[in-house]
C-alpha positions as CSV (number, residue, x, y, z in Angstrom):
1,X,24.9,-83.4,-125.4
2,X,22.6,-83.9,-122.4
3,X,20.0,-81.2,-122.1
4,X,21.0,-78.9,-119.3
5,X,18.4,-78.1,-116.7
6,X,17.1,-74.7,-115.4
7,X,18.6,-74.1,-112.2
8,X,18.3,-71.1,-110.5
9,X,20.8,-69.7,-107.6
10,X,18.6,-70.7,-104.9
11,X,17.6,-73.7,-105.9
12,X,21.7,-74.4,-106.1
13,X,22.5,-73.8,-102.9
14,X,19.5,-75.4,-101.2
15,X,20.6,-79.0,-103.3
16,X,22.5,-80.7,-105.7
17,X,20.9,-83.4,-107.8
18,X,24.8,-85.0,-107.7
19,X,24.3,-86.7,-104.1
20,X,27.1,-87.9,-102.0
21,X,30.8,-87.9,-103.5
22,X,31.8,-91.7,-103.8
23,X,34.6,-91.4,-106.0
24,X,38.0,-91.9,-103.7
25,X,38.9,-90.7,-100.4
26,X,41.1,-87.6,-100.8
27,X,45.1,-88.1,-99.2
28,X,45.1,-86.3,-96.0
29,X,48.9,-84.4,-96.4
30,X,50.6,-81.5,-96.6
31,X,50.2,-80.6,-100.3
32,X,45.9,-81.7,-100.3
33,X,43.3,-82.6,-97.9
34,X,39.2,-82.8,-97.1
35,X,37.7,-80.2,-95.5
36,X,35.7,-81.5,-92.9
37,X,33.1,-79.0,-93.1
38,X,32.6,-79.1,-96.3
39,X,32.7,-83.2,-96.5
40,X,29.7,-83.4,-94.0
41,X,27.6,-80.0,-96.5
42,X,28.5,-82.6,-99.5
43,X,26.7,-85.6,-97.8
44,X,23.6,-83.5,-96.9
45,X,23.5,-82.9,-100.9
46,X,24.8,-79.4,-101.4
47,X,27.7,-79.4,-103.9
48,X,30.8,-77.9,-101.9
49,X,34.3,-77.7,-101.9
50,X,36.0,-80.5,-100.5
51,X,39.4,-80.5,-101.1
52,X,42.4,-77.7,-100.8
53,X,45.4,-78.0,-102.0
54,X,48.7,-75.7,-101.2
55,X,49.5,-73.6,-104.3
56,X,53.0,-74.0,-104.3
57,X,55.5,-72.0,-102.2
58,X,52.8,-69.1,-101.6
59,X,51.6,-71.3,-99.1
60,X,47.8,-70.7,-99.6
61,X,45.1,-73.1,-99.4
62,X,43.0,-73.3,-102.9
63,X,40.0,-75.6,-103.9
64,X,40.8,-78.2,-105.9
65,X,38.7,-76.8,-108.1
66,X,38.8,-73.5,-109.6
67,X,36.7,-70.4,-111.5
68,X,38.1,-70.0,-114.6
69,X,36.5,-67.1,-116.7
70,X,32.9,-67.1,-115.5
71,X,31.4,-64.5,-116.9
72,X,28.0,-64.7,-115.1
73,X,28.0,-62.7,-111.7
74,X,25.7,-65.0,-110.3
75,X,27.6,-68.4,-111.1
76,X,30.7,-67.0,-109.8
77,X,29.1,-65.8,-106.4
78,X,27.3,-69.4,-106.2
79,X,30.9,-70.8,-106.6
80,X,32.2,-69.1,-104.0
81,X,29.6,-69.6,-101.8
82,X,30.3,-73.3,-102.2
83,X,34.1,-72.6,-101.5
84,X,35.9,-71.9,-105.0
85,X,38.8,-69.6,-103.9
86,X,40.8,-69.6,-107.0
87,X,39.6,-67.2,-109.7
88,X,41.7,-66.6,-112.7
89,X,41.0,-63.2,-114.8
90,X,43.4,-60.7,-116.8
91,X,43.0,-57.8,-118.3
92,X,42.6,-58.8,-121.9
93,X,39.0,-60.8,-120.8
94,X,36.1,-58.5,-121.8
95,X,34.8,-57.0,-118.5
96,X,35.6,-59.8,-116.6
97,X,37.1,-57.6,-113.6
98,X,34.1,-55.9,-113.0
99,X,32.3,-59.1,-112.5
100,X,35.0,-60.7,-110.1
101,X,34.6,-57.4,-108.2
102,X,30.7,-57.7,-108.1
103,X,30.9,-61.4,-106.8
104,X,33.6,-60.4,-104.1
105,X,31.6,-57.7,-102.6
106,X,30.7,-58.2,-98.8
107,X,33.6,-61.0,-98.8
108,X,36.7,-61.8,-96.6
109,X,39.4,-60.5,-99.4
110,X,42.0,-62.9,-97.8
111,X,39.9,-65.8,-97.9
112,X,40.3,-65.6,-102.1
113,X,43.2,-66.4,-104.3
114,X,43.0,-63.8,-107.4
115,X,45.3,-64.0,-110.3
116,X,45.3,-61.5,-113.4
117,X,47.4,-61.5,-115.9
118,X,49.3,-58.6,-118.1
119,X,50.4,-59.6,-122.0
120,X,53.7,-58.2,-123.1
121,X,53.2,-55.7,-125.5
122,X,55.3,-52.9,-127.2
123,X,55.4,-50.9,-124.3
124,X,57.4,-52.7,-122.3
125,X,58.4,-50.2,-119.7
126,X,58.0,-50.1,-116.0
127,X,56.0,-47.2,-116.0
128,X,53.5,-49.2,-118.7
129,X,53.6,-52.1,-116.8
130,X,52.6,-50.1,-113.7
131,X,49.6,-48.3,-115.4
132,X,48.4,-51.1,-116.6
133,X,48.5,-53.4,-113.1
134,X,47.2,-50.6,-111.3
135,X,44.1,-50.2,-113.6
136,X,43.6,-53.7,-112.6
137,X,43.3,-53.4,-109.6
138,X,41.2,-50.4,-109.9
139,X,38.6,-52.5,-112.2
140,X,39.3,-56.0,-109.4
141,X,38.2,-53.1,-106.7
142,X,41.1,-54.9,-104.1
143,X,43.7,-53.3,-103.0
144,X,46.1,-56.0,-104.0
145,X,46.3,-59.0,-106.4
146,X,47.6,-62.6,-105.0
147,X,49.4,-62.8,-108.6
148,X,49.9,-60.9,-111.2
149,X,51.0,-63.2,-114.3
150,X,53.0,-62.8,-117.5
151,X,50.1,-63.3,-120.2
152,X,50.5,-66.2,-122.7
153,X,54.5,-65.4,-122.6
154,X,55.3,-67.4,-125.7
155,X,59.2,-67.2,-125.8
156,X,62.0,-67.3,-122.9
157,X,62.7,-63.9,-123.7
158,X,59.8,-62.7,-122.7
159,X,59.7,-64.0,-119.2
160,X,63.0,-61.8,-119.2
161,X,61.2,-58.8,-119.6
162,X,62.8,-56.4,-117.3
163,X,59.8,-53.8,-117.0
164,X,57.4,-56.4,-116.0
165,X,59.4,-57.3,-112.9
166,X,60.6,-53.8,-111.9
167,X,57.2,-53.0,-111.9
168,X,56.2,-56.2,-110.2
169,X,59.2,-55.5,-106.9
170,X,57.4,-52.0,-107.1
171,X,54.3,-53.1,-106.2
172,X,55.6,-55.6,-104.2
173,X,57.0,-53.0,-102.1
174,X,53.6,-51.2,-102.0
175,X,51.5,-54.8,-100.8
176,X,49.8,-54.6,-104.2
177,X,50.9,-57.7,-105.3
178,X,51.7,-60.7,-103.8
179,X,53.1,-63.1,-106.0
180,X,54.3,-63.3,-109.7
181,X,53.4,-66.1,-112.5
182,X,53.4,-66.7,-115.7
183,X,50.4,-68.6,-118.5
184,X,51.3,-70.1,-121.7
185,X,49.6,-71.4,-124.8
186,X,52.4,-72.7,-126.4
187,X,53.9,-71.1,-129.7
188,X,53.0,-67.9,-131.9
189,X,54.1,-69.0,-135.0
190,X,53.9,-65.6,-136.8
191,X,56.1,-64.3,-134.0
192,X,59.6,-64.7,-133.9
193,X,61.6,-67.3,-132.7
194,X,58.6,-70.1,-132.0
195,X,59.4,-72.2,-128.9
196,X,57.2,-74.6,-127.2
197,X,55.2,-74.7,-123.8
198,X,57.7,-77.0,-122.5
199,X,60.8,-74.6,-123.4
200,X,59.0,-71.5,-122.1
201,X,57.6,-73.2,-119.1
202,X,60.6,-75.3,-117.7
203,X,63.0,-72.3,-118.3
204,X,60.7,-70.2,-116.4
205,X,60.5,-72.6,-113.4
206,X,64.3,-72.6,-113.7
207,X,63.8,-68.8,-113.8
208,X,62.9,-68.8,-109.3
209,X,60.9,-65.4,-109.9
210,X,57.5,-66.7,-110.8
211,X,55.6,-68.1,-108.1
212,X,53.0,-69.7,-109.9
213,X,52.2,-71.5,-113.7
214,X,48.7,-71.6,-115.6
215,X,49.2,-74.4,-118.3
216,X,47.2,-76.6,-120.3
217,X,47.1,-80.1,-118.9
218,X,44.8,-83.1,-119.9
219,X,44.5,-87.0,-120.4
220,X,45.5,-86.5,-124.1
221,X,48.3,-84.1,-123.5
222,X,50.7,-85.5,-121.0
223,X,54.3,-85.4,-122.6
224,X,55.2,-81.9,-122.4
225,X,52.5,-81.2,-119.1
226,X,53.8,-83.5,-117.2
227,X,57.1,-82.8,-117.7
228,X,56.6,-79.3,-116.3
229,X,54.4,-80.5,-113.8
230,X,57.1,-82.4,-112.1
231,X,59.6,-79.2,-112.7
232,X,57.1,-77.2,-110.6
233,X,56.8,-79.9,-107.6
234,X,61.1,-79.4,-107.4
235,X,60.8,-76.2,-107.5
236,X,57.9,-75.4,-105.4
237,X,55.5,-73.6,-107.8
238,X,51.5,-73.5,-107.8
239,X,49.7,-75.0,-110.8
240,X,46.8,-73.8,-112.4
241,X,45.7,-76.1,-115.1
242,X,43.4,-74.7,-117.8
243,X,42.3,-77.0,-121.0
244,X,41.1,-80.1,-118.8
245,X,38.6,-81.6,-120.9
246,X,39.7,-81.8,-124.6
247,X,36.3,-84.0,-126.0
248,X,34.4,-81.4,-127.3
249,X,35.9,-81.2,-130.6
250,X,33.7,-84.0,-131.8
251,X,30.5,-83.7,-130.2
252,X,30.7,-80.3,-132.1
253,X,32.0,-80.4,-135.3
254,X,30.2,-83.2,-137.3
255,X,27.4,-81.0,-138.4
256,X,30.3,-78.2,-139.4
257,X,31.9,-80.4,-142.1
258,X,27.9,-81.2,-143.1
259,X,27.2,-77.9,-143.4
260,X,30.8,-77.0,-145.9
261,X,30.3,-79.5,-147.7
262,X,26.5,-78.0,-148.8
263,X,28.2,-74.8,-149.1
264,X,31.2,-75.3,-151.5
265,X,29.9,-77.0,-154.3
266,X,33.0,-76.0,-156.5
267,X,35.9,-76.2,-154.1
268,X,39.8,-76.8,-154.5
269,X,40.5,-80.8,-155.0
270,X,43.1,-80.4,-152.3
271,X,40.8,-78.3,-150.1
272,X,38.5,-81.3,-150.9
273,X,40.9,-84.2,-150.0
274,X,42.0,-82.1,-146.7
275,X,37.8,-82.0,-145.2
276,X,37.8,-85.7,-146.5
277,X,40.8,-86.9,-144.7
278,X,38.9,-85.1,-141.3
279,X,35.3,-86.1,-142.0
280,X,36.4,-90.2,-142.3
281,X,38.0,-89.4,-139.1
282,X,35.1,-87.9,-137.6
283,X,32.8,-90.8,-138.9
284,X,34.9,-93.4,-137.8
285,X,35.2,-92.2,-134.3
286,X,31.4,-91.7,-133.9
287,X,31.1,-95.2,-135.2
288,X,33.6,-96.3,-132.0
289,X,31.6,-93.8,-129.4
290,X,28.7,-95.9,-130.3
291,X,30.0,-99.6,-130.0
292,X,32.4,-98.4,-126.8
293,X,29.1,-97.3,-125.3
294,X,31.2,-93.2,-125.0
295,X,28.2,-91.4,-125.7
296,X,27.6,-89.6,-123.1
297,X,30.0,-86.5,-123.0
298,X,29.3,-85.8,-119.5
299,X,30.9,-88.6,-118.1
300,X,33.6,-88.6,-120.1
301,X,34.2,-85.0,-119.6
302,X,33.8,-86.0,-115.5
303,X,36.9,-88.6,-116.0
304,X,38.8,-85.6,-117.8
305,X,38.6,-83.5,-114.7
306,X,39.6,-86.3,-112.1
307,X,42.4,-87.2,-114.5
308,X,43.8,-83.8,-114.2
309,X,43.0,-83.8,-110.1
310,X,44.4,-87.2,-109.6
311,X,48.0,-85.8,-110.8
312,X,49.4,-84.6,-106.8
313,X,51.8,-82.0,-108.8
314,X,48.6,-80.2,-109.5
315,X,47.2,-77.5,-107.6
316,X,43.8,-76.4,-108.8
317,X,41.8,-76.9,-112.2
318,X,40.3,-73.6,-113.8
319,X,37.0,-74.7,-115.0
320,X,34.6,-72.3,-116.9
321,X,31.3,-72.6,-116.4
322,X,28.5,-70.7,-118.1
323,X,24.8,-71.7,-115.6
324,X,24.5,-73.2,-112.4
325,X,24.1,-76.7,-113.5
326,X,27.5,-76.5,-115.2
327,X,28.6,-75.2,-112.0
328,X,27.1,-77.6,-110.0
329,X,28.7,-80.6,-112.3
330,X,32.9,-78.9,-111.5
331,X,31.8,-78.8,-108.2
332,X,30.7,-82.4,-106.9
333,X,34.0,-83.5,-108.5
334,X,36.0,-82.0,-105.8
335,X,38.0,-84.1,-103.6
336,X,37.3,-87.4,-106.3
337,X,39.7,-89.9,-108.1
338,X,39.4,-91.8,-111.2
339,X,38.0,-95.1,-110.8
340,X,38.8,-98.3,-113.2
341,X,35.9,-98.0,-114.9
342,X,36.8,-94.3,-115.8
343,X,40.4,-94.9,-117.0
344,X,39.0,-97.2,-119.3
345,X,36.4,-95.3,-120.9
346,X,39.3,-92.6,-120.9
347,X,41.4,-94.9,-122.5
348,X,38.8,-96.1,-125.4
349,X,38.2,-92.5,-126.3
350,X,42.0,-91.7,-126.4
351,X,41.9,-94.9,-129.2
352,X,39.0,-93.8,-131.1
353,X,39.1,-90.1,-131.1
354,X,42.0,-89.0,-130.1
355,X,43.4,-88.0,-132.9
356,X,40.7,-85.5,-133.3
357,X,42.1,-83.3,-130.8
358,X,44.8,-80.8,-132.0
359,X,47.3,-80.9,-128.5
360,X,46.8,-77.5,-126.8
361,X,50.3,-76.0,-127.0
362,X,51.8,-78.4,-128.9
363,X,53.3,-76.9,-132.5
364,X,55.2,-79.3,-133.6
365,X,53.3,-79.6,-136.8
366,X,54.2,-75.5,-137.4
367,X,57.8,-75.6,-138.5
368,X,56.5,-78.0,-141.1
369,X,53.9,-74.7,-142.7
370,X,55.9,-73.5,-145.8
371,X,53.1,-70.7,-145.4
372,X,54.0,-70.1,-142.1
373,X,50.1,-70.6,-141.0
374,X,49.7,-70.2,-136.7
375,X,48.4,-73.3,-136.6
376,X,48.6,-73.8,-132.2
377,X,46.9,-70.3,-132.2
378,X,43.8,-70.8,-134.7
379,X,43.4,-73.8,-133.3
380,X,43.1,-72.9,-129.7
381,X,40.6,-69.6,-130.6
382,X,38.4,-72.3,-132.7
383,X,38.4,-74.7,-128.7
384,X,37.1,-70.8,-127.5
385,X,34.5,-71.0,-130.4
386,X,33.2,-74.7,-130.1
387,X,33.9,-76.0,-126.4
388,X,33.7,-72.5,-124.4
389,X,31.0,-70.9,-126.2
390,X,33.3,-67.5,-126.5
391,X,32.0,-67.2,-130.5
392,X,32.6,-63.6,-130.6
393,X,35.9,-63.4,-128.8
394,X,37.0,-66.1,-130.7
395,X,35.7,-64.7,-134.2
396,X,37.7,-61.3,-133.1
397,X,40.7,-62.8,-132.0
398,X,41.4,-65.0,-135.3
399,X,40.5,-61.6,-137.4
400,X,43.3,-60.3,-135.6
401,X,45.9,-62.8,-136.7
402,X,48.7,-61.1,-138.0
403,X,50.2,-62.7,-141.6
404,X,48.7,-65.8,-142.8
405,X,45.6,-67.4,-141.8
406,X,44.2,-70.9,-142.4
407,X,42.2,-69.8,-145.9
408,X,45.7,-70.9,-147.9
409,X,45.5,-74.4,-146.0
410,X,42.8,-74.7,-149.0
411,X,45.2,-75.1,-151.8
412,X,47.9,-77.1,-149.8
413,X,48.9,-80.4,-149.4
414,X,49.0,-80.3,-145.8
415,X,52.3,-81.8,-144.7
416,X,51.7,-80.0,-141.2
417,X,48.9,-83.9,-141.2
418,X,52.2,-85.7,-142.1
419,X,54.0,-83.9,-139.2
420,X,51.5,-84.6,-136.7
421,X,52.7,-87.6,-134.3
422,X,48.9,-88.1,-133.0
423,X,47.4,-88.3,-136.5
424,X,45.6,-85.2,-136.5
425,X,43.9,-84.3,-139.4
426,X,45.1,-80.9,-139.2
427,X,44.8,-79.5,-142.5
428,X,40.9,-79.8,-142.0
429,X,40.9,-79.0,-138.8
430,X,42.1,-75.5,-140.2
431,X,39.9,-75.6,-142.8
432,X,37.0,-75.8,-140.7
433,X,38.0,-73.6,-138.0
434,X,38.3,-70.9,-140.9
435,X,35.2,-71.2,-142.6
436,X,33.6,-71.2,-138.7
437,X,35.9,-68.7,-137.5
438,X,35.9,-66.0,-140.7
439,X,33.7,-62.8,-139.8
440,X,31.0,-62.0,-142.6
């Protein structure tokens, strides 16, 4: 990974080390266009917003780009100071309100897009539902919320939940809330019945009452995506896209399977064949990084984004970033296309390590588990571990796994591999993500 530099807020603002946008002139229409403003602060070398787009039939204007869950006050404010207006949050992200309400202070409220999100839990109430938006809002310190979201709603049913939008019209009433969404992750496969992010999310556009989608979109997952993509353009709904840049998986896992290996001297010899089936996988795709000249993540990573951007059904990306560099590297991506050159190198990767990347919201391997393991669920909290940097979280979230977790993948003979249609070696994908994963 390339070293990241020291960059202080001020130093931000002042200049980027990114220069003047050349990638594409942005469409001037309805849906997106450049902000001339911004455009002429880009040239003079300080990253800013240049592109809004409309977020479906809510009508307002967000950047191309968006803050997903940046934790760091200071990042966030330097975000919106360059013209972020999107921020995602929700009520199950650790303190994250308080630090969307600390950036926001001294702001135009209206100038910002805000979304949280509520999970459906037992109580499923109006009066729950109520609390628990309120004390939102209360911890957000705004009077209202542009969106309030169904959280991860992983079954058609559950976008039917009639508390939710009794409670939602009631606040509605009151200004509190604006608009109503939904996010998904794709399946819970120890809940009960498991249906994909396609089902959920194409039932829900049929649905009319949610106003806006946060989904997981990327180069390597377009099937499903793009089908609901093209659902929300007929139907006029806003698109968030979260999961944009699905490379890190190899850049971080190499010195994992190192490290088991040391560790488990006397290990199963299925759990044995599983890591070995991954770690020729891993060593053949560093072998085609090198001779495809794809070792630098960064650039890669850079295509990712304007892959996602390039796609006019989408609205804004949620990008997470942890420092002001990272910041700095979302932002001078606004209003840019993918060139040739990046397709290809997008294209090489896709062939060489592609099948290194378990599909965000995918499951079809589950139904294939005769131990019923939650194999889209581990694998998205082990993406939280390695490519967000959300160890804890992640470690908390997978000890909280109801009914089987990914320790009896060591004894098995991992059909869920032979399910796979991308070739994933997900039996030691599991394997690793549990040993990595496990709290001691």
């Amino acid at each position: 990974m390339k070293k990241k530099m020291k960059v202080n807020r001020r130093n931000f603002l002042k200049s980027s080390a990114f220069g003047v946008l050349g990638a594409g002139a942005a469409v001037n229409t309805g849906l997106y266009r450049k902000e001339e403003n911004n455009l002429s602060s880009q040239e003079k070398g300080s990253p800013k917003i240049v592109q809004y787009r409309t977020l479906g039939r809510t009508g307002f204007r967000v950047s191309d780009i968006g803050a997903g869950s940046i934790k760091d006050k200071g990042v966030l404010e330097a975000a919106l100071d360059a013209g972020v207006n999107y921020i995602d949050t929700g009520e199950q992200y650790p303190g994250h309100h308080k630090v969307v309400a600390e950036a926001m202070k001294g702001r135009d409220r209206k100038s910002v897009f805000i979304t949280t999100k509520l999970q459906i839990k037992k109580d499923k109430s109006k009066q729950g539902f109520l609390r628990r938006a309120r004390r939102c809002l209360e911890e957000l310190d705004t009077e209202y919320a542009d969106c309030i979201m169904i959280h991860m709603a992983e079954t058609v049913e559950t976008l039917r939940t009639q508390g939710f939008h009794d409670a939602m019209d009631e606040l509605k009433t009151e200004g509190r809330v604006k608009h109503v969404g939904v996010s998904n992750h794709g399946s819970f496969w120890f809940q009960d019945p498991e249906e994909t992010m396609e089902k959920v999310l194409l039932a829900a556009a049929e649905d009319g009452r949610f106003d806006v989608f946060l989904m997981a979109y990327n180069f390597l997952k377009m099937d499903q995506s793009e089908k609901v993509l093209e659902a929300c353009r007929k139907n006029n709904i806003g698109t968030a896209i979260m999961k944009a840049t699905p490379i890190a998986i190899y850049y971080n896992l190499k010195s994992s399977i190192d490290k088991m290996e040391k560790e488990n001297k006397d290990i199963h010899p299925l759990y044995a064949a599983g890591l070995k089936r991954y770690s020729d996988k891993v060593e053949r795709a560093e072998g085609f990084i090198k001779q495809n000249n794809l070792d630098n993540p960064e650039k890669i990573k850079d295509a990712a984004i304007k892959f996602v951007l390039d796609n006019p059904n989408v609205s804004t990306v949620c990008c997470l970033a942890k420092t002001y560099t990272e910041m700095e590297q979302f932002l001078h991506l606004s209003g840019s296309r993918l060139s040739g050159t990046e397709r290809d190198r997008l294209s090489k990767y896709e062939q060489g390590c592609g099948d290194l990347y378990c599909r965000h919201a995918c499951g079809l391997c589950e139904p294939h588990c005769p131990q019923g393991v939650p194999v889209n669920t581990i694998m998205r909290y082990y993406h939280y571990f390695n490519a967000q940097g959300r160890e804890s979280e992640a470690m908390h979230n997978y000890a909280s796994v109801p009914g089987t977790n990914a320790e009896v993948c060591r004894n098995c003979s991992g059909p869920c591999e032979k399910a796979c249609p991308f070739g994933v070696p997900v039996q030691g994908m599991l394997l690793t993500a549990h040993h990595q994963l496990t709290l001691g």
